[in-house]
C-alpha positions as CSV (number, residue, x, y, z in Angstrom):
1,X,247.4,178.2,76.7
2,X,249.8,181.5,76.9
3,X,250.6,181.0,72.9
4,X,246.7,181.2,72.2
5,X,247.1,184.7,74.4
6,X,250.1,186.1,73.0
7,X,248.4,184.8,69.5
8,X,244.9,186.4,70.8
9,X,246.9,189.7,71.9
10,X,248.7,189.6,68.5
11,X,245.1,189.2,66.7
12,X,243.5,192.1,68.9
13,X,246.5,194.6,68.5
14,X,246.4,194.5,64.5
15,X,242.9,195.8,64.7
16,X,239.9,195.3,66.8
17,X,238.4,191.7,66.3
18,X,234.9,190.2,67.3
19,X,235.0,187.0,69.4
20,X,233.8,184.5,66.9
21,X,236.7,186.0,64.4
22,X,239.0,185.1,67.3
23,X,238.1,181.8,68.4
24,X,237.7,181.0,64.1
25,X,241.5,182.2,64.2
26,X,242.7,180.5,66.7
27,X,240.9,177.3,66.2
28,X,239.5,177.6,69.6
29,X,235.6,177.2,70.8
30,X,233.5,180.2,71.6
31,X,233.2,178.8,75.3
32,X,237.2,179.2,75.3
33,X,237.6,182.1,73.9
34,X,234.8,183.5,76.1
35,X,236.6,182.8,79.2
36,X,239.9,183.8,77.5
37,X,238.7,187.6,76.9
38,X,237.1,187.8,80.7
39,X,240.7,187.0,82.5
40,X,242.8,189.4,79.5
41,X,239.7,191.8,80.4
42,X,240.1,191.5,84.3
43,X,244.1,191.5,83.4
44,X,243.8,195.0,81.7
45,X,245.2,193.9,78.7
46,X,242.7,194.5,76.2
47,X,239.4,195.8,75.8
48,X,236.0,195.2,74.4
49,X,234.0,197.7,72.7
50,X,231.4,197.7,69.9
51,X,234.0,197.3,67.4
52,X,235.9,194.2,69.1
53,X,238.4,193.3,70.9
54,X,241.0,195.8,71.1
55,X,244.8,195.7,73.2
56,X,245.1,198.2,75.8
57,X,248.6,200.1,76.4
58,X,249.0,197.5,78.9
59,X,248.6,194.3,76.1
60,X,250.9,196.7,74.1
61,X,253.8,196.9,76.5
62,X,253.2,193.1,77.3
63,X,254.0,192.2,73.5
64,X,256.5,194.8,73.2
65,X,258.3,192.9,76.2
66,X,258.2,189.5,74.6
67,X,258.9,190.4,71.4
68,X,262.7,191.3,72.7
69,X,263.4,187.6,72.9
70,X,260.8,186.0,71.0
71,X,261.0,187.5,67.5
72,X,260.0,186.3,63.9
73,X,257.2,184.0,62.6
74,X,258.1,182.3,59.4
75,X,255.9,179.6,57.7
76,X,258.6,177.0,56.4
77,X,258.4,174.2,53.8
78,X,258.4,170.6,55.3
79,X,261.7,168.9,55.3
80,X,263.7,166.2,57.4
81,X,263.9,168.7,60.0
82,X,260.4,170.4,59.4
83,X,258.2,167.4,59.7
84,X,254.6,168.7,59.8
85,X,251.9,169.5,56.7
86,X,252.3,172.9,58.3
87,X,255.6,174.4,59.8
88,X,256.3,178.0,61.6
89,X,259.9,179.0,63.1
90,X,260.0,181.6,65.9
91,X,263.7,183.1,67.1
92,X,263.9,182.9,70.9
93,X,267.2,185.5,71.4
94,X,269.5,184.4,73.9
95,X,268.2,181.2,75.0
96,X,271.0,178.9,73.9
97,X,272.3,178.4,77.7
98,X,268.6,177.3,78.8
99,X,268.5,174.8,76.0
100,X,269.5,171.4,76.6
101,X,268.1,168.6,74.0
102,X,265.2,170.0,72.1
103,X,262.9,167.3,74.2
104,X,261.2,170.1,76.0
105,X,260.0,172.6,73.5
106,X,258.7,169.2,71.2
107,X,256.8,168.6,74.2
108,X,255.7,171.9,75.2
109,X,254.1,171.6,71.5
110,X,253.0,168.8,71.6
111,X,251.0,170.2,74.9
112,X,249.7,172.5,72.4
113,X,248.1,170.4,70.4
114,X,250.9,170.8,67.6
115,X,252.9,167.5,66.0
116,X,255.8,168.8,67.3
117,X,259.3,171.1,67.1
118,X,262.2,171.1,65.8
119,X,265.1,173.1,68.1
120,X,267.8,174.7,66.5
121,X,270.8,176.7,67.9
122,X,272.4,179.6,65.9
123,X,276.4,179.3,66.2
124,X,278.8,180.2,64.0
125,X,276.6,181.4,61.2
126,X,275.2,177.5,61.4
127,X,271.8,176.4,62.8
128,X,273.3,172.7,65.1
129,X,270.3,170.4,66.5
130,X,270.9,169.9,69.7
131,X,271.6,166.0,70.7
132,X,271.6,165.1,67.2
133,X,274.9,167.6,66.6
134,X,274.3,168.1,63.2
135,X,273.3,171.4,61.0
136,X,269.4,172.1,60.8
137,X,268.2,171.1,56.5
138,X,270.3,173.9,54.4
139,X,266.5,175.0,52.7
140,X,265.4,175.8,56.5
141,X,268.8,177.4,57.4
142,X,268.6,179.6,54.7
143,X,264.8,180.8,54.7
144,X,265.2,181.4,58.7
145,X,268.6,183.9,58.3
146,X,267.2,185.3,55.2
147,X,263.8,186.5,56.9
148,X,264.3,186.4,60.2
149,X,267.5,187.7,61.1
150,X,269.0,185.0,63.9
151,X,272.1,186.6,66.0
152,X,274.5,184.4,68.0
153,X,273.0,182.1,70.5
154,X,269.5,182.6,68.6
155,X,267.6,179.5,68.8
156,X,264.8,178.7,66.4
157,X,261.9,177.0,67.3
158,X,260.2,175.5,64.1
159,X,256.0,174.4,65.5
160,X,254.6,171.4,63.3
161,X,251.2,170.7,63.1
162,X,248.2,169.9,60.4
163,X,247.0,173.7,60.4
164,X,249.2,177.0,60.2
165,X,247.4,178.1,63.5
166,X,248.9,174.4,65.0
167,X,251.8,174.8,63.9
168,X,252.4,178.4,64.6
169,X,250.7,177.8,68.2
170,X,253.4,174.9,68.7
171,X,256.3,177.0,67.9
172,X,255.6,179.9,70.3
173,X,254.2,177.4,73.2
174,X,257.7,176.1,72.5
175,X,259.7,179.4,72.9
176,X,257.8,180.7,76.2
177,X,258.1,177.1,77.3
178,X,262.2,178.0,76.7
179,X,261.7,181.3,78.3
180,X,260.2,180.5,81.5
């Protein structure tokens, strides 16, 4: 459930948002997200008004916070490696010591209602697959150092699912999964 807040506090801090607009986003039911906006509310990270949903400084500092090792958000073509109708990659910035097979994050996605996740660690200008020791599909290598910029140690988390939400839901449930 923390991706569908950090994707909820995302969604609010763009512009103010209504509830059904929300839950429509992030495929979730209205009792959800009702329940959802009462503990971010009681939290102090956003705010309701007239308008919508809105992200308090608070929800601002919180994103700002996770965005320093959690960066990007790439839709991605399906491959061998990208296995889903859907497919989103997320950089988690020095995480490569906390990583040990990949197992975990496909599972914290799968959790998530997503098909699954690829892991990926940035070495040597190379994406490797962890356990499998070879180099993430060259198309996915490419589109992931082209737009998002990996650095050393970077590992990217690609979410797979049968919507973009799934999918992109899956990849960050992944990377806080990685992170915590």
């Amino acid at each position: 459930m923390e991706a569908q807040v950090m994707k909820a506090l995302e969604l609010a801090s763009e512009s103010p948002i209504g509830r059904a607009a929300l839950g429509e986003r992030l495929g979730l039911g209205e009792g959800v997200v009702r329940t959802m906006v009462k503990h971010l509310r009681a939290e102090g990270l956003i705010e309701v008004t007239p308008r919508g949903i809105g992200v308090t400084e608070a929800g601002r500092r919180l994103l700002d916070e996770i965005g320093l090792s959690i960066s990007g958000g790439l839709e991605l073509p399906g491959s061998q490696d990208a296995v889903g109708r859907y497919n989103y990659a997320v950089l988690v910035h020095g995480a490569s010591g906390r990583l040990r097979l990949g197992v975990e994050q496909r599972d914290a996605a799968l959790m998530a209602g997503a098909r699954g996740a690829t892991t990926a660690v940035h070495r040597g200008g190379v994406f490797i697959i962890p356990g499998l020791g070879r180099p993430l599909d060259a198309a996915l290598t490419e589109a992931i150092k082209e737009a998002l910029g990996p650095r050393e140690g970077s590992v990217a988390i690609i979410g797979s699912g049968d919507s973009p939400i799934e999918a992109e839901i899956g990849a960050k449930a992944a990377a806080l999964g990685l992170l915590a």
